[in-house]
SERO-4910 file (N, C-alpha, C, O; in steps of 0.05 Angstrom, whole numbers):
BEGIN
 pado doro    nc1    nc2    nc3   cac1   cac2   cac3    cc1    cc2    cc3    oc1    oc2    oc3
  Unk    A     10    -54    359    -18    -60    367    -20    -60    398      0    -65    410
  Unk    A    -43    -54    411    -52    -57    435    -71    -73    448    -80    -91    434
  Unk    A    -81    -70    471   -106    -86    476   -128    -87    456   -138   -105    443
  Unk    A   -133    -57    458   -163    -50    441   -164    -63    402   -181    -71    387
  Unk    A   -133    -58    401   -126    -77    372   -133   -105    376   -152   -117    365
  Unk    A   -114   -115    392   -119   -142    393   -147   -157    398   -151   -178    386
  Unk    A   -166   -145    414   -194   -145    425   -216   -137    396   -239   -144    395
  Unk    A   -203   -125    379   -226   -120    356   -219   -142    340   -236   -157    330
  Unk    A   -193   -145    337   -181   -174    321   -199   -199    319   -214   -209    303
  Unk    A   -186   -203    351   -196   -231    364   -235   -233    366   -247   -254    369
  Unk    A   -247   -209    363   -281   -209    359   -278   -217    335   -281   -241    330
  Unk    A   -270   -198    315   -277   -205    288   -281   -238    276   -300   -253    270
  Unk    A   -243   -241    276   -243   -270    274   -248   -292    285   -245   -314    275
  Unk    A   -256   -286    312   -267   -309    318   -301   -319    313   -314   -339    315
  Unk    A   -307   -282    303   -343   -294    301   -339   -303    271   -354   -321    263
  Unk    A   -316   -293    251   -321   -308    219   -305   -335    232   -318   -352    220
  Unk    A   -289   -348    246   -287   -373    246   -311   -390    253   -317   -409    239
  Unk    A   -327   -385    274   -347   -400    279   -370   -400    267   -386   -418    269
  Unk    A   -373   -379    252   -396   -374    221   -388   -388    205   -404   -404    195
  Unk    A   -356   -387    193   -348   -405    167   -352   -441    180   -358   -457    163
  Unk    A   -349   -448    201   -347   -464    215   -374   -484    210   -374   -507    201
  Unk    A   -404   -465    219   -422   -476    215   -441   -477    198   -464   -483    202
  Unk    A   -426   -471    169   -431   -471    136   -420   -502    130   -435   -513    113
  Unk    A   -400   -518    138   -380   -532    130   -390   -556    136   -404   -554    156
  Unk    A   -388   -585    124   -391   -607    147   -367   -608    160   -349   -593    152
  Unk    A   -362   -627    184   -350   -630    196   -338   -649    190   -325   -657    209
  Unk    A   -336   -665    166   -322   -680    163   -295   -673    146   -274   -686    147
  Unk    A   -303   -644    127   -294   -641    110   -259   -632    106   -254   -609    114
  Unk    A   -239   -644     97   -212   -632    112   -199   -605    117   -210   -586    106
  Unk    A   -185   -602    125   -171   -575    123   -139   -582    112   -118   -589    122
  Unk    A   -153   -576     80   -112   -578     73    -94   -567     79    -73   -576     70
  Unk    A    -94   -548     92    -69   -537    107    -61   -534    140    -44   -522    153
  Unk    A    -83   -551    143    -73   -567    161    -80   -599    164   -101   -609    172
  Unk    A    -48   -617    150    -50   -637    147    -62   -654    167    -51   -653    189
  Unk    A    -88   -673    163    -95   -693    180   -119   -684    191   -136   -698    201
  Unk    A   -120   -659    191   -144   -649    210   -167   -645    188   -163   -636    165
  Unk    A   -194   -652    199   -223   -639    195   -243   -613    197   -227   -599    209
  Unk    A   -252   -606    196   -272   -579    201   -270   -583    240   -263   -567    257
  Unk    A   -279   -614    241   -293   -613    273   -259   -612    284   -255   -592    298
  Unk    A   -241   -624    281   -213   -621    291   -214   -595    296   -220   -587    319
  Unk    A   -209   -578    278   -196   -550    283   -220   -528    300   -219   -507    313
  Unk    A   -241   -548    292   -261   -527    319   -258   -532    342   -263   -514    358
  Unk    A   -246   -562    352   -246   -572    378   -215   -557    396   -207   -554    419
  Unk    A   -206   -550    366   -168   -548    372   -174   -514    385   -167   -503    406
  Unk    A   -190   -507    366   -188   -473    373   -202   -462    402   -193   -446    419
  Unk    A   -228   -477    400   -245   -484    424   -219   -490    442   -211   -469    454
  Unk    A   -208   -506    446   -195   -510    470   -172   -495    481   -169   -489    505
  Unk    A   -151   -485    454   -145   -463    456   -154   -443    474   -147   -443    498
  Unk    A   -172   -422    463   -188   -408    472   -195   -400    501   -193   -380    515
  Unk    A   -210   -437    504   -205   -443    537   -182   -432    556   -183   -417    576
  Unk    A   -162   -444    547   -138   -452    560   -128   -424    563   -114   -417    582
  Unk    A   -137   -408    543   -121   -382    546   -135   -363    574   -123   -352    593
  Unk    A   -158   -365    568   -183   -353    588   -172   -369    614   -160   -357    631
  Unk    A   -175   -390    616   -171   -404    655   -138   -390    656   -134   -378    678
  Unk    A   -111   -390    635    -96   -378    650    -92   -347    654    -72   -340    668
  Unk    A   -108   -330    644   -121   -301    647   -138   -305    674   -134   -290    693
  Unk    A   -156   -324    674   -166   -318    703   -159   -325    723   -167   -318    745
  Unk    A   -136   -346    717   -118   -351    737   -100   -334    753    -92   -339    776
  Unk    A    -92   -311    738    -84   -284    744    -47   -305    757    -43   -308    781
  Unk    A    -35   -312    744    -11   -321    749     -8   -346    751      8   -361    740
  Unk    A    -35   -355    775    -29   -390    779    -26   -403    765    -40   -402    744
  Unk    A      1   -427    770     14   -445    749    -11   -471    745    -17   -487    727
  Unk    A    -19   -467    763    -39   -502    759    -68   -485    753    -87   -489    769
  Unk    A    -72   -467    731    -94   -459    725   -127   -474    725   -131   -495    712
  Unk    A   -135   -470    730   -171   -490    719   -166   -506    686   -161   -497    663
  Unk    A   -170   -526    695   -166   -551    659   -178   -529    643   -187   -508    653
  Unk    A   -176   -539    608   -189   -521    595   -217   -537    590   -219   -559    602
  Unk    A   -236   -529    578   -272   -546    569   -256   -564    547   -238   -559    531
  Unk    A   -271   -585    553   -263   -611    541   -284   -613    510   -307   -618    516
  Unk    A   -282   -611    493   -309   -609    478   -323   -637    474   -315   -657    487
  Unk    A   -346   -638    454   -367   -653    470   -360   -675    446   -347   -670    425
  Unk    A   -369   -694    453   -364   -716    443   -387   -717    416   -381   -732    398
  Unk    A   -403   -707    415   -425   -706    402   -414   -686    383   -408   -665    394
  Unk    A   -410   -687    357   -404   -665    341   -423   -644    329   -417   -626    314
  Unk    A   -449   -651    340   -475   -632    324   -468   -614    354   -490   -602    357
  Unk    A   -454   -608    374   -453   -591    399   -433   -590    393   -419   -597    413
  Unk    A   -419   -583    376   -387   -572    372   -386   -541    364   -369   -525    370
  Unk    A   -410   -537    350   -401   -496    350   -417   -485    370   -413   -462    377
  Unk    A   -435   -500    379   -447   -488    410   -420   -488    425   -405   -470    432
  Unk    A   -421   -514    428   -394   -508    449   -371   -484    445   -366   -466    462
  Unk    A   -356   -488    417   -328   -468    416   -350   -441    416   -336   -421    418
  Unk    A   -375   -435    415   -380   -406    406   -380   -392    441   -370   -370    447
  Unk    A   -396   -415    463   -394   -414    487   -365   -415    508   -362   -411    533
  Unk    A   -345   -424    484   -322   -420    499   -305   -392    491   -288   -380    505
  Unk    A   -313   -385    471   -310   -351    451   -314   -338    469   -298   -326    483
  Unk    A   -339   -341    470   -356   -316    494   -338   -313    525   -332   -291    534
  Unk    A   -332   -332    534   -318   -341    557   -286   -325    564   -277   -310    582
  Unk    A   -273   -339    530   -249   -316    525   -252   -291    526   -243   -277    544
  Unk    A   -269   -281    504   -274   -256    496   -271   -228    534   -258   -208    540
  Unk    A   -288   -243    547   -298   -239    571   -268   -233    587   -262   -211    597
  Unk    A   -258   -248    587   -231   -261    605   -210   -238    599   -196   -225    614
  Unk    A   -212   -236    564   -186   -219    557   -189   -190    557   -170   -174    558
  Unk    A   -220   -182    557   -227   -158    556   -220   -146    584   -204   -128    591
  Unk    A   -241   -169    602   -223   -154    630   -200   -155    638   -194   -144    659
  Unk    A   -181   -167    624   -156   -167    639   -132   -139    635   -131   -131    612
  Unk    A   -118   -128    652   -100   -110    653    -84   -128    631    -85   -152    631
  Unk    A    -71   -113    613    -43   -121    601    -15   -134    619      3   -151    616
  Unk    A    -23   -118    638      2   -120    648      1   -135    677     18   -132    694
  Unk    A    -26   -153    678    -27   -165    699    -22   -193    703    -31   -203    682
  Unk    A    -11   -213    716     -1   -235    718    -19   -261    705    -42   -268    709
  Unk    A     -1   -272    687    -10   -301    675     -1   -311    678     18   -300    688
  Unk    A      5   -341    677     29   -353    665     13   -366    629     -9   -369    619
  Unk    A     45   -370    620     45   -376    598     66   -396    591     85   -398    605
  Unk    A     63   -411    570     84   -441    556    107   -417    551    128   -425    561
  Unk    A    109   -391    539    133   -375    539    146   -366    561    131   -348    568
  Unk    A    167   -367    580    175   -360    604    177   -333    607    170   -322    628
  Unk    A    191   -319    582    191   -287    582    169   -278    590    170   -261    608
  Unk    A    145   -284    580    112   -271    581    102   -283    602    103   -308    604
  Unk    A     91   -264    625     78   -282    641     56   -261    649     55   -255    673
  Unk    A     39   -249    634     19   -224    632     -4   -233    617      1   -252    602
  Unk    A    -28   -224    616    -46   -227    613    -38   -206    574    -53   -205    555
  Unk    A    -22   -198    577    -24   -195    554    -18   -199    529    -25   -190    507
  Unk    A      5   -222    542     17   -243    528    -12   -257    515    -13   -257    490
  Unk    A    -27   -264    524    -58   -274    520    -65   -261    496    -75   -275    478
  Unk    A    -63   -241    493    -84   -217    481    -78   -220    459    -96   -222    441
  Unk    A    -49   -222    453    -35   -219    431    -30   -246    421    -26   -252    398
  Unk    A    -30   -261    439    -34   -301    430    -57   -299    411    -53   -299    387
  Unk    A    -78   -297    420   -103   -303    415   -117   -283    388   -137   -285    374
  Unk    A    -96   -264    390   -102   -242    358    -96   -268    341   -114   -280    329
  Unk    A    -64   -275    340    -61   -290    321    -64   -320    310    -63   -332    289
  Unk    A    -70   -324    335    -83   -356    340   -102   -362    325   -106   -382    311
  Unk    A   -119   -338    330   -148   -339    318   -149   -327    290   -165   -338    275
  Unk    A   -132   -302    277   -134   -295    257   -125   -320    237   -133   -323    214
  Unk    A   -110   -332    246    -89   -354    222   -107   -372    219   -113   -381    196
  Unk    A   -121   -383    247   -139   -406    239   -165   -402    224   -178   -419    212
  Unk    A   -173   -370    227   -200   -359    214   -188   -375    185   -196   -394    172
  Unk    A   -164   -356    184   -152   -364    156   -150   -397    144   -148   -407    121
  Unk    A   -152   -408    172   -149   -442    154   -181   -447    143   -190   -458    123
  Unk    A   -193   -434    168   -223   -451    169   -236   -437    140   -253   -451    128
  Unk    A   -230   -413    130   -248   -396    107   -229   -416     84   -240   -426     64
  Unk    A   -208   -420     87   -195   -439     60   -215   -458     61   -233   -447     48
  Unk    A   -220   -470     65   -252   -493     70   -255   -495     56   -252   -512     38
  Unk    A   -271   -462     64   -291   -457     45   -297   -434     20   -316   -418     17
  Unk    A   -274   -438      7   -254   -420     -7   -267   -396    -12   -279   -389    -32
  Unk    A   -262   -383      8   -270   -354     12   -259   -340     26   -269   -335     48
  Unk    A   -237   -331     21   -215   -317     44   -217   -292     47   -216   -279     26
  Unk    A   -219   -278     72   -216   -253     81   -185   -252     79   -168   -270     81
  Unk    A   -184   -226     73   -149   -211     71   -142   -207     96   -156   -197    114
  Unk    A   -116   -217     99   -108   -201    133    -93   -174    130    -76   -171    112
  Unk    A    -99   -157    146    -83   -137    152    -62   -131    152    -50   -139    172
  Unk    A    -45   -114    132    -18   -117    134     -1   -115    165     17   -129    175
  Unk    A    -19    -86    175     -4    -85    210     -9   -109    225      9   -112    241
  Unk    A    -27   -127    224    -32   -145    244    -18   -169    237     -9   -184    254
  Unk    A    -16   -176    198      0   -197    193     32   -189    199     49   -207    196
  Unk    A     41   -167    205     68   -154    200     76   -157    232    101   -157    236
  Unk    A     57   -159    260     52   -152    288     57   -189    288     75   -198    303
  Unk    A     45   -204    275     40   -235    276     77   -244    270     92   -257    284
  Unk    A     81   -234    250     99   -244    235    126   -237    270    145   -252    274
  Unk    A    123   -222    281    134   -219    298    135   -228    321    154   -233    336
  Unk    A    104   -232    324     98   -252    350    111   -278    347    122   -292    364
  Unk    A    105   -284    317    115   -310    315    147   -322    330    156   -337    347
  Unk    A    153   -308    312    185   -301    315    191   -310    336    198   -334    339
  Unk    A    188   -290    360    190   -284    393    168   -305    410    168   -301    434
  Unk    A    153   -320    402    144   -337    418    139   -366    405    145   -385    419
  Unk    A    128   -371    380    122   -400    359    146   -407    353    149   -430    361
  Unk    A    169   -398    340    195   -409    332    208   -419    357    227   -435    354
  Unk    A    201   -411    383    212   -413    404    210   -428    419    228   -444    424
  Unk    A    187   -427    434    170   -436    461    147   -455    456    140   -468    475
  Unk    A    133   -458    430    111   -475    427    124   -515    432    147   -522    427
  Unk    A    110   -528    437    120   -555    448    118   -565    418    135   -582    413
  Unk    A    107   -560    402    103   -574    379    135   -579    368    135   -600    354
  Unk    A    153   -570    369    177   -585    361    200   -570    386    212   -549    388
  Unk    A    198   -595    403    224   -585    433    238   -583    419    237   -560    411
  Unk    A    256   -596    409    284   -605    404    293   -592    380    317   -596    373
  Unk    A    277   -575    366    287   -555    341    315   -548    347    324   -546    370
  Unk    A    328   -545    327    356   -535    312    356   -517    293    356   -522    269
  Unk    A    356   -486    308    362   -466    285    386   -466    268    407   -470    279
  Unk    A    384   -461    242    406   -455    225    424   -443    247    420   -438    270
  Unk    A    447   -440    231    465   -418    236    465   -397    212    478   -377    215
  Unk    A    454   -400    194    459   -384    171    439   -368    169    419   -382    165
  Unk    A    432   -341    169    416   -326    171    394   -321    155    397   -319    131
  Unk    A    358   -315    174    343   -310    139    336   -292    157    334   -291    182
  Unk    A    328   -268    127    316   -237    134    285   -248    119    277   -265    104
  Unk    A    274   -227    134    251   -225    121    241   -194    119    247   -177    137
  Unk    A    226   -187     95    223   -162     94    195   -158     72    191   -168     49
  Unk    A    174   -136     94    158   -137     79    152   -115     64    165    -94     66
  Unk    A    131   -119     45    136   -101     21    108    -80     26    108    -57     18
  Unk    A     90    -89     37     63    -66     40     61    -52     73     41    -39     78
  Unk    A     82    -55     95     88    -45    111    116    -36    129    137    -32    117
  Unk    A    115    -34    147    137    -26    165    142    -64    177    128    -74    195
  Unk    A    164    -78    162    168   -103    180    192   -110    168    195   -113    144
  Unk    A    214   -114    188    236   -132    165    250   -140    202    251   -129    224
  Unk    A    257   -163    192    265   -181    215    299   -194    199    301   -203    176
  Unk    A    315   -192    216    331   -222    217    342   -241    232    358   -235    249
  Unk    A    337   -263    228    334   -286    245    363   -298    237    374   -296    216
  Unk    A    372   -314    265    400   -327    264    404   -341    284    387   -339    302
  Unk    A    429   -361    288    432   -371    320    459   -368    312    470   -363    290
  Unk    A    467   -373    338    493   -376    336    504   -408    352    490   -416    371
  Unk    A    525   -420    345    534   -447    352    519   -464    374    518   -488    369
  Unk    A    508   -456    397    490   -456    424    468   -467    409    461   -491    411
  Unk    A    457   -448    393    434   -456    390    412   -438    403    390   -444    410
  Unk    A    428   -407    404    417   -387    417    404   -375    396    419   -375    377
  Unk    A    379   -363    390    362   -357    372    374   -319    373    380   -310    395
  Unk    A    377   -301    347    379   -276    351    358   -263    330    359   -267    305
  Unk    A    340   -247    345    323   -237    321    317   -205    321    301   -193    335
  Unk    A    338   -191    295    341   -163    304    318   -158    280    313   -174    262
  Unk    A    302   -125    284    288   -112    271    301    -99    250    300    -75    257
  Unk    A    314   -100    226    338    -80    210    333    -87    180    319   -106    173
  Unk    A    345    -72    164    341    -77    135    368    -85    143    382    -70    157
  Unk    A    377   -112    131    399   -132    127    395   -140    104    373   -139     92
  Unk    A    417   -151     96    415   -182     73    426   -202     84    448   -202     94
  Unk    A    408   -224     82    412   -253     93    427   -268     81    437   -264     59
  Unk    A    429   -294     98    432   -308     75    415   -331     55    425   -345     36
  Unk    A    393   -329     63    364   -324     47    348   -300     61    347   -289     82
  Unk    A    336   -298     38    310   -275     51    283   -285     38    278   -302     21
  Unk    A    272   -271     49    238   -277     38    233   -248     30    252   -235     38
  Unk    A    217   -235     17    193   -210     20    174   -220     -2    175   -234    -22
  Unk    A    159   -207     11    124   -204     -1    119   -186     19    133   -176     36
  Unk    A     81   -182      8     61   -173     34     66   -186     61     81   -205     64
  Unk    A     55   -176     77     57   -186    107     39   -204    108     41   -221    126
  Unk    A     22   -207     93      3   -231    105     16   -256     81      3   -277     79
  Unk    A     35   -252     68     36   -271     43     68   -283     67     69   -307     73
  Unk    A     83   -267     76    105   -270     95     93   -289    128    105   -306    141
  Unk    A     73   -281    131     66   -297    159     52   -323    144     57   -343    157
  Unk    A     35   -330    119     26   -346    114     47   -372    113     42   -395    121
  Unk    A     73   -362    101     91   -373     92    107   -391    117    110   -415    119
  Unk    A    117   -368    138    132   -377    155    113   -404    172    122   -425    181
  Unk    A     88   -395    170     66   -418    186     70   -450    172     62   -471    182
  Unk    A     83   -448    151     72   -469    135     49   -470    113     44   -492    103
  Unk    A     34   -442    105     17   -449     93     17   -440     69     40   -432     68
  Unk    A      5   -433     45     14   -430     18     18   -392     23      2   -379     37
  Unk    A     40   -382     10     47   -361     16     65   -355    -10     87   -365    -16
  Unk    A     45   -331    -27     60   -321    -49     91   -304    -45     87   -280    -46
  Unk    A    119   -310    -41    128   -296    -29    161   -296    -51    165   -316    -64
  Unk    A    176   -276    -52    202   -287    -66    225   -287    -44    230   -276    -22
  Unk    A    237   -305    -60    258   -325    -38    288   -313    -66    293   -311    -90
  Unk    A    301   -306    -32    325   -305    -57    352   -308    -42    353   -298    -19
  Unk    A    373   -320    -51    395   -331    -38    388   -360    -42    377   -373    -60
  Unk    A    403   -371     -7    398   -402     -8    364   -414     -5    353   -413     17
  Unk    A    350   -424    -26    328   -425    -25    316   -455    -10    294   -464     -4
  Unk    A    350   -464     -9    338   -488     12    345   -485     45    334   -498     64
  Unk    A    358   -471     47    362   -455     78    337   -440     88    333   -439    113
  Unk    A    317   -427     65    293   -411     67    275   -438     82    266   -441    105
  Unk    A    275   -453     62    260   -481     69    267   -492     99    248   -504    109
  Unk    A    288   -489    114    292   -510    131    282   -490    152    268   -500    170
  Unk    A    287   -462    150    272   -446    168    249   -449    173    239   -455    195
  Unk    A    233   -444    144    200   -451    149    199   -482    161    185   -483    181
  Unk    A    210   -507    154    201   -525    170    197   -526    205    181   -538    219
  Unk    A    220   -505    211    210   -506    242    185   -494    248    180   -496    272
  Unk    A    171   -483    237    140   -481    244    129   -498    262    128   -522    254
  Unk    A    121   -494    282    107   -510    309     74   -526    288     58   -540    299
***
């Protein structure tokens, strides 16, 4: 995928998140993501969003502009995230790929690191917010198969949501079945993460579809078959940020 990929992505899903968004109450939960509400995950994405835009327009600087705080008033909550959309949308379109950001990942420090955050950021959460309201758009095998990769290389890694993670040592493949994707993941004693692109056998694997494979690794319900150690599969998916 490229800019122009990621940029049709991130329009799409972000105008069905904030449409499915303002069908819903705001009180109502999101089961797959435990604890949170309709207004939670608009405030979460909203800020997101932000945060991604001030460090795109920051063009490198580490102490970027805060992100928009959303409003305390919840009947101004899809004004707000739709006004902070627009904001992103703006931010990522103009930016070069290859021009300076910083980012929570140290490897990525490009504006295009952004591009490709914010494809999947926003497609997964489209995906929580339409579970709602049980009406799910299909994701794309290339973009869930592009996700399933991103993940890999930046969420298993770099997200703060769990510092102190401990990868297996014991290897899981993943391999998908409606596109070009097969990954295998490992560490070795360190605690050094290795993630080669190859048809392997693990010592669990996953395959399904690509979007049934990225659902899964996220934590969220994911039709997928597991074969080998099926509780090694498990401890992988728990490191999900």
């Amino acid at each position: 995928m490229d800019k122009a990929d990621y940029l049709e992505a991130i329009t799409a899903d972000s105008e069905t998140f904030i449409s499915t968004a303002a069908t819903l109450d705001r009180d109502n939960p999101v089961a797959v993501c435990p604890g949170w509400t309709v207004a939670d995950l608009v405030a979460h994405q909203g800020f997101v969003w932000g945060f991604a835009a001030a460090n795109v327009a920051a063009a490198g600087d580490k102490t970027p502009p805060a992100s928009p705080k959303p409003p305390e008033d919840e009947g101004k909550l899809i004004e707000w995230a739709s006004s902070v959309r627009s904001t992103m949308l703006e931010a990522l379109s103009a930016a070069d790929p290859d021009a300076p950001a910083w980012s929570f990942a140290a490897p990525y420090q490009t504006a295009g690191f952004w591009q490709r955050r914010m494809c999947h950021e926003t497609m997964l959460h489209r995906w929580d917010m339409q579970s709602v309201a049980l009406d799910i758009d299909p994701l794309f095998a290339h973009r869930a198969a592009d996700g399933i990769d991103e993940y890999l290389h930046v969420g298993l890694q770099y997200s703060s949501g769990r510092p102190n993670r401990v990868y297996p040592t014991q290897s899981l493949h993943l391999h998908c079945n409606d596109t070009v994707g097969e990954w295998t993941v490992v560490a070795d004693a360190e605690n050094n993460l290795s993630i080669v692109r190859e048809h392997a056998k693990g010592d669990a694997a996953v395959k399904g579809q690509a979007e049934e494979i990225l659902l899964w690794i996220w934590g969220r319900p994911g039709e997928v078959e597991i074969f080998g150690d099926e509780a090694l599969a498990s401890t992988w998916q728990e490191l999900a940020p």
